[in-house]
Structures are given as C-alpha cells and as structure tokens.
C-alpha positions as CSV (number, residue, x, y, z in Angstrom):
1,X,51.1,48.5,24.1
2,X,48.5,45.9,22.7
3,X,49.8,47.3,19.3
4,X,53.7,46.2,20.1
5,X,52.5,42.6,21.5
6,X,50.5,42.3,18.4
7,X,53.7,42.7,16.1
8,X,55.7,40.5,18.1
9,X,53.1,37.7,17.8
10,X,53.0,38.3,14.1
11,X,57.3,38.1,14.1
12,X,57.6,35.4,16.3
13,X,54.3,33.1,16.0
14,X,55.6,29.9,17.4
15,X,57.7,31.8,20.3
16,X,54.3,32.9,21.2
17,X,52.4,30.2,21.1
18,X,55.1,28.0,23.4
19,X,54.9,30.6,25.6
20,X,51.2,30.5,25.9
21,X,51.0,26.5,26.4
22,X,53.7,27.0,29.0
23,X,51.7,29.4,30.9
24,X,49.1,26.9,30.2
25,X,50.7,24.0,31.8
26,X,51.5,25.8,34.8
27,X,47.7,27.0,35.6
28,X,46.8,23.3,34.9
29,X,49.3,22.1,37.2
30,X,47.8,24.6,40.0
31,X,44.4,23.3,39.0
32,X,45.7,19.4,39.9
33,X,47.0,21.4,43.6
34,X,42.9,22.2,43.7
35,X,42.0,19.1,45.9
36,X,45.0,18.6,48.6
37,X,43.3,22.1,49.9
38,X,40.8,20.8,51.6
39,X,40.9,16.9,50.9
40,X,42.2,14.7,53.7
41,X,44.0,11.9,51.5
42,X,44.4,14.1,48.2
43,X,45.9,12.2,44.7
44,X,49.5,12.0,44.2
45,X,50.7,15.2,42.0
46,X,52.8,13.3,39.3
47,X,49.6,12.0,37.4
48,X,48.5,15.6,37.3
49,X,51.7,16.8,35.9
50,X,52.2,13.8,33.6
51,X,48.6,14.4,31.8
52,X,49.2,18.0,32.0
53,X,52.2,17.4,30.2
54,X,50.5,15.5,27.4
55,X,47.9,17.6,26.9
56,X,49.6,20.9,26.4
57,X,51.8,19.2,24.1
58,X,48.6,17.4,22.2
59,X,47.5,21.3,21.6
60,X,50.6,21.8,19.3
61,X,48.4,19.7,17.0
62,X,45.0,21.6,17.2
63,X,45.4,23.7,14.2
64,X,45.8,21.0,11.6
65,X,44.0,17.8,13.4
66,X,41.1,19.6,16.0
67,X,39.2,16.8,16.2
68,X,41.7,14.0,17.2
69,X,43.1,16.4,19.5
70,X,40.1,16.7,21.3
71,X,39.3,13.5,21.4
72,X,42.8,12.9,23.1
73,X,42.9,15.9,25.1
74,X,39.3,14.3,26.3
75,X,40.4,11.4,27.3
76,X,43.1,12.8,29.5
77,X,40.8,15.0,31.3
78,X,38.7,11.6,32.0
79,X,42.1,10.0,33.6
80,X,43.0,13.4,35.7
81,X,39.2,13.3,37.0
82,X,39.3,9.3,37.5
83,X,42.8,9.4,39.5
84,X,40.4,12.2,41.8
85,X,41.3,15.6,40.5
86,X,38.4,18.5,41.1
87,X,36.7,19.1,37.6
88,X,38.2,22.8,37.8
89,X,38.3,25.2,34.9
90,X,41.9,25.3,36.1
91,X,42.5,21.6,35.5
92,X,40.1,21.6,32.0
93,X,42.3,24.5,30.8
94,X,43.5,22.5,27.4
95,X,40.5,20.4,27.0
96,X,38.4,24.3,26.6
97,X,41.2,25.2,24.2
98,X,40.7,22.6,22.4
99,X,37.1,22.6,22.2
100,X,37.4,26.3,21.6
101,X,39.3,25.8,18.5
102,X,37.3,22.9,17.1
103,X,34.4,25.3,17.2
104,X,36.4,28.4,15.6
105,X,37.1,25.8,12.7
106,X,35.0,23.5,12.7
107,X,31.4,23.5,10.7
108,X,28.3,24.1,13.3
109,X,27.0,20.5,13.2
110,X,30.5,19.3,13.8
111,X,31.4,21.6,16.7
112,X,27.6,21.0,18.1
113,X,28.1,17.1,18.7
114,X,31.6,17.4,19.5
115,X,30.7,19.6,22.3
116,X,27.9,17.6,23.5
117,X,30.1,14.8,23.4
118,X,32.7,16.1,25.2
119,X,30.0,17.5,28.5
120,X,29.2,14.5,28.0
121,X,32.6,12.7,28.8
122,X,32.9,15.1,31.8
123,X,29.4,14.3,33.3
124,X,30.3,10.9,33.1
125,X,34.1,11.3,35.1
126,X,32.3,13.1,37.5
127,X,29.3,10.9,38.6
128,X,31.1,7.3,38.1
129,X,34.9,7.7,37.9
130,X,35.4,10.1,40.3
131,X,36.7,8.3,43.7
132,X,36.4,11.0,46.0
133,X,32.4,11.6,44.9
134,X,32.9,15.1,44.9
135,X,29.1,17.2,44.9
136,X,27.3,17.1,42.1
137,X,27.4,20.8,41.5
138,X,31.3,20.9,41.8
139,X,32.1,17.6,40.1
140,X,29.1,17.8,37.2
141,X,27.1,20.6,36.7
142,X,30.3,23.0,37.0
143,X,32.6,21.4,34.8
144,X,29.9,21.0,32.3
145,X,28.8,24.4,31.9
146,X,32.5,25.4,31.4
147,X,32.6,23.1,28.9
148,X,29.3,24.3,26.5
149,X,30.8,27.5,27.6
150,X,34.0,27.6,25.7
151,X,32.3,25.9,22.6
152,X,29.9,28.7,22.3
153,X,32.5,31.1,22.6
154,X,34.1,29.5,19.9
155,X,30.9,29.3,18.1
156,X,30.4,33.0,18.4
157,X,33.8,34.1,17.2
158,X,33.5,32.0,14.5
159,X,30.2,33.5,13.4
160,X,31.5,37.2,13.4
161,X,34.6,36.3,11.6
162,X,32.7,34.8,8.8
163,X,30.1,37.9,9.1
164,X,33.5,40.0,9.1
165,X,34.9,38.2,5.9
166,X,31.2,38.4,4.2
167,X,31.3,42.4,4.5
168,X,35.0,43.0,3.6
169,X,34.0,40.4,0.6
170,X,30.8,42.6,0.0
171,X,32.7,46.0,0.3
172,X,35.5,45.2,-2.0
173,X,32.8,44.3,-4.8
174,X,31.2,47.4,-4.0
175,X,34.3,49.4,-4.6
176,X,35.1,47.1,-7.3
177,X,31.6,48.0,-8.9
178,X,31.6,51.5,-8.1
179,X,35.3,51.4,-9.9
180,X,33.6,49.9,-13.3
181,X,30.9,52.2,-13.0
182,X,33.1,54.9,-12.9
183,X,35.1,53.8,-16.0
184,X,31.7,53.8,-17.9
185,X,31.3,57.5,-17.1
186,X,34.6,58.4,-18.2
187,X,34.3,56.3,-21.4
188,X,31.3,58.2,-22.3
189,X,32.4,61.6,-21.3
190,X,35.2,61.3,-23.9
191,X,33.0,59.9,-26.6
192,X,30.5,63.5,-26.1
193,X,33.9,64.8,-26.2
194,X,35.0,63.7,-29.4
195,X,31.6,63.0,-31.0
196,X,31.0,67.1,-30.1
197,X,34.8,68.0,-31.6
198,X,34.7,66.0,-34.5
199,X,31.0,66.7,-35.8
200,X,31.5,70.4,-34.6
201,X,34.7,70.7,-37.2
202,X,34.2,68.5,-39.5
203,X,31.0,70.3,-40.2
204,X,32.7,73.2,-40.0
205,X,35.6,72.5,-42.7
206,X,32.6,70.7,-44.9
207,X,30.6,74.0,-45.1
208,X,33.9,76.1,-45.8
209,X,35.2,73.6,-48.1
210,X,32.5,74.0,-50.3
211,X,31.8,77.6,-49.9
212,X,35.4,77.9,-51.0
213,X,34.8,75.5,-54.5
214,X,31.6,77.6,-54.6
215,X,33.4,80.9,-55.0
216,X,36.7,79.9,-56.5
217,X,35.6,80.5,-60.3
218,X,33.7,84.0,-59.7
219,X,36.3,85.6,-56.5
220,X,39.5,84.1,-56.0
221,X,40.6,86.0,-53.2
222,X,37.6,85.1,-51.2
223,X,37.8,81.5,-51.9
224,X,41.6,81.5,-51.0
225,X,40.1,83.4,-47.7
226,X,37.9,80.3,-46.9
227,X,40.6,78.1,-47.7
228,X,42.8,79.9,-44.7
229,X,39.4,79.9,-42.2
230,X,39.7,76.2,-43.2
231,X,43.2,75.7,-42.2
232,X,42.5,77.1,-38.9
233,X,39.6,75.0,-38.6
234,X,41.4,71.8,-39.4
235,X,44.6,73.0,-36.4
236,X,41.6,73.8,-33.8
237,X,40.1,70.0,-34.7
238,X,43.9,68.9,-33.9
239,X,44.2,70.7,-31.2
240,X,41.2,69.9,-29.1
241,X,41.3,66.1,-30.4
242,X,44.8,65.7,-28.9
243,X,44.1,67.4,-25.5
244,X,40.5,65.2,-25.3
245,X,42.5,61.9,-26.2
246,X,45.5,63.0,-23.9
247,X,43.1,62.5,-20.9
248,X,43.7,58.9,-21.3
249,X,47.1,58.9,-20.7
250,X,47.1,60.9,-17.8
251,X,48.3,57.7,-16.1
252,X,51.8,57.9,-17.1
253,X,52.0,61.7,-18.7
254,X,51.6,64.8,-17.3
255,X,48.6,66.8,-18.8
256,X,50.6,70.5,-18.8
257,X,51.1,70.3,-22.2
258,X,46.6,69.9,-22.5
259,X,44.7,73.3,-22.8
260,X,41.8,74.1,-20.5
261,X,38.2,73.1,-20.7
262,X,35.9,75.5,-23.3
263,X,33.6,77.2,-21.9
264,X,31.3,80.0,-22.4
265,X,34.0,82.7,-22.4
266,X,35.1,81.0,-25.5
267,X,31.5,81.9,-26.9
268,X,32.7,84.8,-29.7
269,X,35.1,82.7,-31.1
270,X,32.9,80.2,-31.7
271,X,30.1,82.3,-33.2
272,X,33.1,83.7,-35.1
273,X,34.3,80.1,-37.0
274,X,30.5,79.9,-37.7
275,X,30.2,83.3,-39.5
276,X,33.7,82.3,-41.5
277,X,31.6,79.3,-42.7
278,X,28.2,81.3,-44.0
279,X,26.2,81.2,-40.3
280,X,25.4,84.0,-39.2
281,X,24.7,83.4,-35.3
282,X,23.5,86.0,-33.3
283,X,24.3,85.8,-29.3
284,X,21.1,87.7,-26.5
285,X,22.3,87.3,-22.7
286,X,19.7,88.6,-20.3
287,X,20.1,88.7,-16.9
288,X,23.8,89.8,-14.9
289,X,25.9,86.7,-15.8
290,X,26.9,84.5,-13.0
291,X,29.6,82.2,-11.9
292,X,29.1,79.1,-13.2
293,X,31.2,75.5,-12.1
294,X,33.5,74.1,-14.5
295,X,31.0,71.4,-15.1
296,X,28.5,73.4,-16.0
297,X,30.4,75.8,-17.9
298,X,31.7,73.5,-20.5
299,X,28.2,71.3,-20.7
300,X,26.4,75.0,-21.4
301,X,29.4,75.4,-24.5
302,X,29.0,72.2,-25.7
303,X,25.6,72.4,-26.3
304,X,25.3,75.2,-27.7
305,X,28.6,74.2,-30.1
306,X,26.4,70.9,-31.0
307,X,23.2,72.5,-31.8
308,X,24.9,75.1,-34.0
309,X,26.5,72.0,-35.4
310,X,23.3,71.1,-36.1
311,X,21.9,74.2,-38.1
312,X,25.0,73.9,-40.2
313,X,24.4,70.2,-41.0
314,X,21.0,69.9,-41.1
315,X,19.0,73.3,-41.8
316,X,18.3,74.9,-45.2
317,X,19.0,78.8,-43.5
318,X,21.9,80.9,-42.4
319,X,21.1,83.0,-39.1
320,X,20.6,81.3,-35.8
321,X,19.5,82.8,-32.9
322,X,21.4,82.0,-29.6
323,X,20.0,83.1,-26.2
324,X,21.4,82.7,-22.6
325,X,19.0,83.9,-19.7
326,X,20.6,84.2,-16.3
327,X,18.8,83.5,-12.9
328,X,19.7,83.6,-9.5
329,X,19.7,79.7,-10.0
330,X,19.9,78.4,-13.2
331,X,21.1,79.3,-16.7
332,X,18.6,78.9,-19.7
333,X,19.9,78.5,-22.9
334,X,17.5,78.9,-26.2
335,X,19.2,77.8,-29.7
336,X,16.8,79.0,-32.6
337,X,17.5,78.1,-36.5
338,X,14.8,80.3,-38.7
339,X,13.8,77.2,-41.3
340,X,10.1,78.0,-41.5
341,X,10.8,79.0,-44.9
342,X,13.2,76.5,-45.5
343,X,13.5,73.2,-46.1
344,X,16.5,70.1,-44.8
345,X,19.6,69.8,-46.6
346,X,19.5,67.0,-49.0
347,X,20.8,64.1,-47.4
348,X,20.8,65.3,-44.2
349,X,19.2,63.7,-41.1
350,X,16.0,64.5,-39.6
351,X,15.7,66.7,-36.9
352,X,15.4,66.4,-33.4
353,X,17.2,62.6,-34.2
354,X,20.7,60.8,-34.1
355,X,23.7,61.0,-31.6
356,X,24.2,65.2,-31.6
357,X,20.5,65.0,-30.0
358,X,20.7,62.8,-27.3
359,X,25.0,63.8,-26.6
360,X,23.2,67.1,-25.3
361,X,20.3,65.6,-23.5
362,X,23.1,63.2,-21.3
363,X,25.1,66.8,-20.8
364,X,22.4,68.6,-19.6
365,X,21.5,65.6,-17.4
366,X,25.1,65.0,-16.5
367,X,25.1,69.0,-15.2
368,X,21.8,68.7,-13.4
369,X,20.0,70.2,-15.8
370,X,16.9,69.5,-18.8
371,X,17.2,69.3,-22.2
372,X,14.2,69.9,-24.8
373,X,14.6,69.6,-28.8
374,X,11.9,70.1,-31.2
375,X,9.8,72.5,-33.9
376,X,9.0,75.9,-32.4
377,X,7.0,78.7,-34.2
378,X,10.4,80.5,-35.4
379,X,12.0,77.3,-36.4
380,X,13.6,74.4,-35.1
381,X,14.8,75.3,-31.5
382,X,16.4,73.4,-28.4
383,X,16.0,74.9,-25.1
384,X,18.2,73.8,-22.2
385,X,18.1,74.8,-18.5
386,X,21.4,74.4,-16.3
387,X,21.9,74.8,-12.9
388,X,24.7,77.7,-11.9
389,X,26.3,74.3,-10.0
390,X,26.4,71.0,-10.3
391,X,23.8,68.5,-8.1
392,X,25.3,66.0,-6.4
C-alpha cells in the first residue's frame, strides 16, 4: 500500500501536496475551534479562518523562499494568538511546517537562530499579546516546546540524509575503484598472456629457424623438416594470439569461435614443439594427479612453458628436466636446465632476470602459490608450489 501512495506522489506531486495543505487547513481551523470549548466569551472564528487561509497558502512558497515564509507564517501565528487563540499544536500546524522545512534545508546555524527566533515570537504572543492570559504552561511552555520540537526533527532528518548521500557518494567510488582495480588485473593478465605466447614462439621459431639454416647445406630433408615444425610453430603463435586478444572484444563478439585455456593436459605437446626445436625435455610426475581449478591449471602450464622458454633462450644445454609432485594440497613443480658445464648464449640475458622471471612469480602469486628462481647444484632451476585451488 505505502508502495502505491508513493508512486502516485511521484505522478502527481502538486495534487499531492494541495491535498496535504488542505488537510492542513482544516486541522488548523479545528485548532482556532480549541478555545470556545471551554472559554466563556471565545474569539470570533473568521480571523482564525482568514490567517489559516494565508498561511497554508504562504507554505506553497516554502521550498524556494523558507525563510521569508517563516517569517510570514510567524507573524500570522502572532495575530491568531493576539486575537486569543490557544497556542495548540493544532493552530501552529503551518508555522511547524515551515520551521520543519527551513531546518531540512537550511544550514545548522541558520535553522538554530531561526528556531530560537521563532520560540521566541511564541513566548512572547503568549505572555503579552494574549487577551485571555491563558496559563503559562498552556500558552508558553507548550507552544514552545512544539516549536524546538519540529526544528529538531527537521534538524535530524536533515543530518541522516546528508549521512545517507555521504555513503551512497562513498559506495559508488568504492565500486568505482574496485571497477579500475579490476581493469588493472585484466590488463596484466593479458600482457602474461601475450608476453608468455610471444616469447614462448618466437623462441621457438628462432631456435628452429636456425637449426634449419644450420642443416640445410649438409641434410636437406631434415632442414626442410624444421622448416615444416616451423610453420606449425608460426599457426600455433597465430592461433593462441588471436584467442588471447579476442578476450577484449568479448564486449560486442561472442568468444565460440576462442579455444580453451592450456593447461597441463596440453603438457606432451608442449614438450613435443621443444624436442622439434633441439630441447630435449624430460617430464617426472610423482604422486596420483589431482583435480586442479582452471586457474591453477593454466598458471602451472604457463610456467612451466616460460621457464622452458627460458632454457631455449638463455642456456648453453639441450635437456631439461621437468618435475610435477602431487599432494593432497598443493602441486610442486621443479624446472631444471643441466648448464653446470655450460655456459649463457651469447647475447642472451642473465638468468634469474627480466620480464619471463617475474611474469611467473605474479602467476604463481595470482594462483595462491610461491615462486623461487635461481642456481641449483644440477643447474639453473625454478621451483614453484601451487595450490590444487585457488585462495580467495
């Protein structure tokens, strides 16, 4: 029911709001029929009605001009009480609205003295204007509190609309920051994405490029072998790079057309485009494998694609060692190149530095997990530990 009224206040505003200072009018008008219950000689009604007339009609103007309003509204309060009309809350009926809406709107300072003011005004009607000398507790004391009364009421809605305003003001620049924050993620999640498909490949179609060159004068046939391994390296780099960079048009396409997240069950073929380029990787799992969440899967493929990456960049040897230990909890993974013997690539980066690094550190982290990189006694060797789900 309150939901119904609602709407047809929101439709029909100033219907409303007549109808309110009618209903006004006629419990003000009751309030001037107050003193003939009980008074021998009680004031003529027209005065009553006349006043009550102009002050309903004054509150038409309380929403642009509060202040003049009251003052008016005030004054004609003063007349109804000097003419001998009981201070009632019945009879002050548009002088509380009044003062009720210059608080709502009003700063604090301003709706403090025009409050005071205004129990002011009334204390005054009631202890020199009023002819009848009505008590002091009906004709002062009570008119007064009814007064402070509706301006702290005022006051008080005022105070927890503004406190309303400040928290839906505070919670849409939480979401607002939350929303930014969440972009941030995103943006970096794609550039792992591409950093780990585009180093992973390109690494990839280096090493068989110049295997191929390598072996082009002495075997033919195996160089024109590479050459199709490369080919198929290049269309996998396509691939993967159109389904990472369709993500961001997800907005307005459909992502059928995008293939699935790698993950660990896509482990052989990796190891396999490694061997085609001269790496031979060899693959230990201990433990019964375990289910592992989406999340996890793919940061456990990544990083073990990146640090392989890494050997074939970076490291003067060609086996690498690749083991996965499952746990009731957690999945370890232990990538080993054997370059005691060996020495870096010419050219190539230090170990243990740049982007391929720290891309795996901020998956394992992402996942839950820990990620440590660094010189071991069988070679340069990154260990990683993954939970089997992702913490929150």
């Amino acid at each position: 029911m309150s939901t119904s009224w609602q709407a047809v206040a929101a439709r029909r505003p100033r219907t409303v709001e007549f109808t309110a200072l009618l209903l006004l009018f006629g419990t003000t008008v009751t309030g001037c029929l107050v003193p003939s219950w009980g008074t021998p000689a009680p004031p003529a009604l027209w005065p009553g009605i006349v006043l009550s007339a102009f002050c309903c009609l004054a509150l038409l103007r309380r929403h642009r001009n509060p202040l003049p309003v009251l003052g008016f509204i005030t004054a004609l309060t003063m007349a109804e009480g000097a003419v001998g009309y009981l201070m009632t809350p019945l009879l002050m009926g548009p002088l509380m609205v009044s003062l009720y809406s210059v608080s709502l709107r009003a700063d604090r300072t301003t709706a403090r003295n025009a409050s005071l003011l205004a129990a002011a005004c009334i204390v005054v009607t009631g202890l020199f204007l009023d002819p009848f000398s009505h008590p002091v507790l009906l004709g002062v004391v009570n008119p007064a509190a009814w007064v402070l009364l509706s301006a702290l009421l005022g006051s008080y809605v005022g105070v927890r609309r503004t406190y309303a305003a400040d928290r839906a003001e505070q919670a849409e620049r939480a979401r607002e920051e939350e929303a930014r924050h969440h972009v941030v993620q995103e943006r970096m999640r794609i550039a792992r994405e591409l950093h780990d498909i585009v180093a992973h490949h390109l690494a990839l179609a280096n090493a068989q490029a110049s295997t191929a060159a390598h072996l082009y004068r002495t075997h033919p046939d195996k160089a024109f072998e590479m050459l199709d391994s490369l080919s198929t390296t290049t269309a996998d780099a396509l691939r993967e790079l159109k389904a990472t960079v369709g993500v961001l048009r997800q907005d307005t396409e459909t992502d059928q057309g995008l293939a699935p997240a790698p993950g660990l069950g896509q482990l052989p073929d990796l190891t396999a485009s490694y061997s085609a380029a001269g790496l031979d990787v060899g693959v230990t799992v201990s433990g019964p494998p375990q289910p592992l969440s989406p999340g996890v899967d793919l940061a456990a493929f990544r990083i073990i694609q990146e640090a392989l990456t890494n050997v074939t960049k970076h490291a003067a040897t060609g086996h690498a060692d690749v083991q996965l230990r499952y746990t009731a909890h957690s999945l370890s993974l232990t990538i080993t190149n054997e370059t005691a013997a060996g020495t870096p690539r010419a050219g190539a980066a230090e170990p243990g530095r740049g982007f391929g690094l720290m891309g795996m550190r901020e998956r394992a982290q992402s996942a839950g997990g820990t990620l440590t990189a660094g010189p071991g006694p069988e070679g340069f060797q990154v260990s990683c530990t993954l939970p089997l789900q992702p913490t929150s």
